[in-house]
C-alpha positions in Angstrom: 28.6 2.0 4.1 25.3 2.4 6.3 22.2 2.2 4.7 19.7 5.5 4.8 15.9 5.3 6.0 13.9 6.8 2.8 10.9 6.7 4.5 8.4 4.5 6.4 5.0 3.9 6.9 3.1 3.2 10.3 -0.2 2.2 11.4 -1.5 5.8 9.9 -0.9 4.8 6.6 -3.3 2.2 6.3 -7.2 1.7 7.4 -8.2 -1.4 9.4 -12.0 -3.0 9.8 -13.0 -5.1 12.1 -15.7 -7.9 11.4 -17.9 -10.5 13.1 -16.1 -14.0 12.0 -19.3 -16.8 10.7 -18.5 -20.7 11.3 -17.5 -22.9 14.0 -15.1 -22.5 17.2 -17.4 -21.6 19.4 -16.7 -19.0 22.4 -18.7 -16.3 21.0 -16.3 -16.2 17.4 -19.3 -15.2 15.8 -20.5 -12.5 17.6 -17.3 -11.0 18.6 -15.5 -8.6 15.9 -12.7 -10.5 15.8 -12.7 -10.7 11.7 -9.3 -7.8 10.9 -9.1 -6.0 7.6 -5.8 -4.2 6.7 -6.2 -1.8 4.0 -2.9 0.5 2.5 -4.8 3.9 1.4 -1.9 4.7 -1.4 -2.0 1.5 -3.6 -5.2 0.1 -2.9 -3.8 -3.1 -1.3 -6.0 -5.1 1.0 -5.8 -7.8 3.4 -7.6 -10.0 6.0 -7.1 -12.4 8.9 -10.0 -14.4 10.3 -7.8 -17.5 11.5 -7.5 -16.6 15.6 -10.1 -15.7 17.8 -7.3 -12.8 19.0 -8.7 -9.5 17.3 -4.7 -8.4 17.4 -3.3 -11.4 16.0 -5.4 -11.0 13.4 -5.2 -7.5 12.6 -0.9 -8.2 12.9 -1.6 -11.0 10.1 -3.4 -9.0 8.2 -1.0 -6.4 8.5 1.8 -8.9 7.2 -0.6 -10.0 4.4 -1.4 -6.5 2.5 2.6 -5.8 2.5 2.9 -8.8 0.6 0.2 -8.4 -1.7 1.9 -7.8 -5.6 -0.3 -4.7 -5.1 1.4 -3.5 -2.3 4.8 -4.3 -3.6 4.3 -2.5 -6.9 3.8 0.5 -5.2 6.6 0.4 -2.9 8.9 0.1 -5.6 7.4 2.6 -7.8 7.5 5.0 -4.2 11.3 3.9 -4.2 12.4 4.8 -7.4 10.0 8.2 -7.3 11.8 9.2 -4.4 15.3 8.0 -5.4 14.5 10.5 -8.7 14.8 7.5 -10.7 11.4 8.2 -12.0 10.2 11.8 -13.0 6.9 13.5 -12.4 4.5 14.0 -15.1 4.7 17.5 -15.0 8.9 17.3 -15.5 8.1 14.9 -18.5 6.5 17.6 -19.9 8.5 20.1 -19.5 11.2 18.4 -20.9 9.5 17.3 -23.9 8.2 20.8 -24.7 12.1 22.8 -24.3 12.5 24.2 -27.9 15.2 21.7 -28.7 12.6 19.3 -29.0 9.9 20.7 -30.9 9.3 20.9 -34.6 7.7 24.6 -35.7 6.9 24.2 -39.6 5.4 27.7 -41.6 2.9 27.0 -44.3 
């Protein structure tokens, strides 16, 4: 049985920052912005990488850092299950709650 895509995110789905990157090594590492911030816009999750003087390597580790954040996974699997209709919107919850089966109407 072959496994569907249910979706996927890409570089548009999160926010990156560079920043200039303090302490020693030398080579202009602290006036060049080689400092990367990876930041995932729908669950708040945030990263950094200041260990290379490679503005990519870092922003790649970075990258690899926020999808591992517990942040980051919470809302994946939340995403998951909300799109698997294992989990059902507010608005459906009260719907369902309010069908005249399920209400109580008492005269006084």
């Amino acid at each position: 049985m072959a496994a569907n895509l249910l979706f996927s995110l890409t570089s548009k789905d999160f926010d990156f920052s560079f920043f200039a990157v303090g302490g020693n090594g030398g080579g202009g590492k602290d006036t060049s912005n080689t400092g990367a911030r990876c930041t995932h816009r729908a669950s708040g999750a945030t990263a950094t990488s200041t260990e290379t003087r490679s503005q990519r390597t870092n922003k790649e580790t970075a990258f690899k850092r926020c999808a591992e954040t517990p942040k980051f996974k919470a809302w994946h699997k939340l995403e998951t299950m909300r799109r698997l209709g294992q989990i059902k919107e507010i608005e459906e919850r009260v719907n369902e709650q309010m069908r005249e089966h399920n209400l109580k109407v008492e005269y006084v």
